[in-house]
Each structure stands twice: as C-alpha cells, then as structure tokens.
N, C-alpha and C positions, 0 to 999 in steps of 0.2 A: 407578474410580480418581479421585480427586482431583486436582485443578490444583497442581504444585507452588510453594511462595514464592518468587519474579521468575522463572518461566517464562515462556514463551513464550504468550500466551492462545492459547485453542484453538478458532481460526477454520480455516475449511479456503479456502486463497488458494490465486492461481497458483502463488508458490512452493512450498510445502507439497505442490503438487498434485506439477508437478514433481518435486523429493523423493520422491514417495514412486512415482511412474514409472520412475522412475531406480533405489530399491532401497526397497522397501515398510518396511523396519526402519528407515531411517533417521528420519522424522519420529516415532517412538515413540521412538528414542532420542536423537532434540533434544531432547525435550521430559523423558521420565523415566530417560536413560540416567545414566552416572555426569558430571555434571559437571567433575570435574576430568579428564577424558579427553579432553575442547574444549581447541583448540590456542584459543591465547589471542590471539599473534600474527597478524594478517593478513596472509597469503602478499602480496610486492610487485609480485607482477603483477596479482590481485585488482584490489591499491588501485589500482596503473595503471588498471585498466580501467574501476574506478568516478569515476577523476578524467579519465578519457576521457568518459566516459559525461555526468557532469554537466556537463563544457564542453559538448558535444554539446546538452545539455538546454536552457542558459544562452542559447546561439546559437538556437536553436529560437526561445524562450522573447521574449528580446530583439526578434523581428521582428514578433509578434503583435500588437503595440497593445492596446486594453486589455483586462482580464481578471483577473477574483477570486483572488488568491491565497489559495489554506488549505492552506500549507505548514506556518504554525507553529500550535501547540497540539496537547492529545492526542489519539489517535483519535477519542476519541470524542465531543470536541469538534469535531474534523475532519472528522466524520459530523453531528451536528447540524448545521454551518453548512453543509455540503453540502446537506443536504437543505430549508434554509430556503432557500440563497441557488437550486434547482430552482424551489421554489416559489414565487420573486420574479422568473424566469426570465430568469436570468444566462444570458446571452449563453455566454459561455464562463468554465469552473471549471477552475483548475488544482490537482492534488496535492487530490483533492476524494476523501474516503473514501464509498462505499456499504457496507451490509451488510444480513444480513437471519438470521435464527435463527443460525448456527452458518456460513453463507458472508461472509467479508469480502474488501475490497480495495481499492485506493486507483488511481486513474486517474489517469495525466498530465495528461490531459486530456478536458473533458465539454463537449461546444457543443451547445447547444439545438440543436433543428431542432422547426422549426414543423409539429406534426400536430394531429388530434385532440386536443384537452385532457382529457386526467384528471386525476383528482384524486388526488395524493401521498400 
C-alpha cells in the first residue's frame, strides 16, 4: 500500500504504538480509513487537557536556564538539528526529534550525560 496525499507519515512512535495496543485497526484506519469519518472538531476536554499540559510544560520549561530549543521547523529539520546540536554536545535539547529506519519520535527533553564517546 502506498502513503496516502497529507497522511500521517508512517513512522511507528509512542503514539501509534499506544493506538494500536488500545485496538490494532485503529492506526490502519488513521491512516487509510475513510477520512471524512474523522470528527473534525476537538472534544473540550482534550483541548483542556492539552492547555493543561503545555502550561505544565511552560512552567517546567521556564526553570531550566538554558537550553536548545527545536520546537519550530519540520521534523525533519527537527531531526537534523537534533542530531548536529548531539554532536556539538548540547548540554540539554528540548522538543529535539530522533529517528532511525521506520521508528520516530520527538523528546521533551535530551541532556547529555558524559560516557564513553562515540561516534553519531
């Protein structure tokens, strides 16, 4: 099967993992089921919870001192600078994307800890 036009790319994340623990058909049919079947509207407890969630984040976020932000651009620019500013070895990366064949996923947060060095 082919990737449908603005779908969802097909990494397998925690969510998706999730999803598909919860009921195996569901991420086959986020991705290739009928689209117009998707409630459009966002349930208001959701958004509550996601406007919880990022004050939450804000307030975290706010006490750290400093730290790489790669909140804005796209993944996969959010994945390159990820992986350059590892191996400039940022203290700490926030909202900093990993990926690797067909697994992705984006971390809050990424702080160095001094081991062994290898190579990126």
């Amino acid at each position: 099967m082919s990737e449908k036009k603005n779908a969802m790319p097909l990494y397998i994340t925690a969510s998706r993992l999730y999803d598909y623990i919860q009921c195996p058909h569901r991420v086959c049919r986020d991705v290739y089921g009928p689209q117009d079947e998707k409630i459009e509207e966002t349930n208001p407890f959701v958004r509550l919870l996601w406007e919880r969630g990022l004050a939450h984040e804000e307030s975290v976020v706010s006490r750290l001192g400093e730290f790489l932000d790669l909140r804005q651009g796209t993944y996969e620019q959010r994945f390159k600078r990820t992986i350059e500013a590892m191996k400039n070895e940022a203290p700490l990366i926030y909202q900093g994307v990993l990926s690797d064949e067909n697994l992705s996923g984006d971390k809050n947060f990424h702080r160095a800890v001094c081991t062994e060095r290898e190579e990126i």
